[in-house]
Residue, then its C-alpha position, 0 to 999 in steps of 0.5 A: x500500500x502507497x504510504x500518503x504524503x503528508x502536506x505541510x505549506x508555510x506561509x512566509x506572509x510579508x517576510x523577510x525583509x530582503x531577498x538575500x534572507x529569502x534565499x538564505x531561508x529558503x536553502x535551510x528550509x531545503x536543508x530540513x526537507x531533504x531528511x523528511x520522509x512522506x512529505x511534501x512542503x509548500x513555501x509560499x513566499x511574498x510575490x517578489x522573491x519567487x522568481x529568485x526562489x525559483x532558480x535555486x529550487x531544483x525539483x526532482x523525485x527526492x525534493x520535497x519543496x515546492x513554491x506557491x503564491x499567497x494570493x490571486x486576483x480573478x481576473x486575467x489582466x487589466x487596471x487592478x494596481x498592485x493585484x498579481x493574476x493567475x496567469x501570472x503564477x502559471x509557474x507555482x503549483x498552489x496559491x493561498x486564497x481566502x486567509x483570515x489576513x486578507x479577511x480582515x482587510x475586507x475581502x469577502x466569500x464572493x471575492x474568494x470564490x471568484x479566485x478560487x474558480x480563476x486559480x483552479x482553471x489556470x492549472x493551479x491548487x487552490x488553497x482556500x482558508x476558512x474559519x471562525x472568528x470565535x468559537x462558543x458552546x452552542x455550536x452556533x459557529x458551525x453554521x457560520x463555517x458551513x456558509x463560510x464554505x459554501x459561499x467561498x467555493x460559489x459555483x465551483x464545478x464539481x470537475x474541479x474539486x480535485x485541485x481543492x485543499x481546504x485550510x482550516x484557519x480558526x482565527x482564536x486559535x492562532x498565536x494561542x498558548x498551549x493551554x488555549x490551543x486547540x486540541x486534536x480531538x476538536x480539530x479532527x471533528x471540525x475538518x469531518x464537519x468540513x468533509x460533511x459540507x462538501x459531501x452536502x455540496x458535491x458527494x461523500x466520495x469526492x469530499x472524502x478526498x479532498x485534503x484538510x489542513x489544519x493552520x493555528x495553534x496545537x497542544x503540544x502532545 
């Protein structure tokens, strides 16, 4: 039986602060890599040091980094400063879409679904974040997650869900201390709730494959 790779991406979000320290990171993240077994790692650097990453980063059978994006914008071209397309990151294999940050600064479901659609047609692995703000006992923050989902994926064909990875982000878990951190227990029942969500939008059998990571903070057992 073929042992499944596990997928860990790290988010360098605005860091660092020059190209030379990218490099630098970049090459000791490949250090670690190298002895890592079963698993596969997505670094999703700013926008600016891709290019150079990518000329350092030989990819073959034994390699274990892979580059991504942070973010896309739906269209393909035209007046959008500062926005960076899909098109654009026809050389990355993944890009992060919907993440808590971005959030905050005001995008919404109907946006992110528009990248999520445009990412997955150029080729690429969407990567969409979701997640509660809060997280209270009557489990009013699942209803808030099931829309959450729903509305960020909009009207994904279904043909597409087979370049989908769902990050689970909950946004009071993250930066938390060990005594607040969430547990694995809680975790693995929050991505089955997940699976039920797609299974409800799609079928069981396709949301059984879709991946689901996890992003914040954990207990340290």
């Amino acid at each position: 039986m073929k042992t499944k790779k596990v997928l860990v991406i790290a988010n360098w979000k605005m860091n660092p602060e020059t190209v030379e320290k990218a490099k630098e990171l970049f090459r000791d993240t490949k250090a670690v890599a190298k002895n890592l077994k079963n698993t596969k790692i997505v670094v999703c650097p700013p926008f600016v040091y891709l290019s150079d990453l990518e000329k350092i980063n030989v990819v073959t059978s034994l390699s274990a980094i892979i580059l991504g994006a942070q973010d896309a914008f739906w269209e393909k071209n035209g007046s959008f400063t500062g926005e960076i397309s899909s098109e654009m990151l026809k050389g990355e294999h993944y890009v992060i879409l919907g993440h808590s940050e971005r959030r905050a600064l005001g995008e919404n479901d109907e946006m992110i679904s528009k990248k999520v659609i445009s990412v997955i047609r150029a080729g690429l692995t969407a990567i969409l974040c979701v997640g509660e703000k809060e997280r209270d006992i009557h489990g009013e923050y699942l209803h808030f997650l099931r829309g959450q989902i729903i509305n960020s994926l909009g009207k994904l064909p279904k043909r597409f869900l087979n370049k989908l990875i769902i990050a689970y982000e909950p946004v009071w878990a993250i930066g938390q201390t060990e005594e607040r951190a969430m547990k694995p227990s809680d975790i693995l029942e929050t991505s089955l709730f997940i699976k039920k969500v797609l299974a409800e939008i799609y079928d069981r059998k396709l949301a059984v494959t879709t991946p689901i990571l996890y992003g914040g903070s954990v207990e340290y057992k």
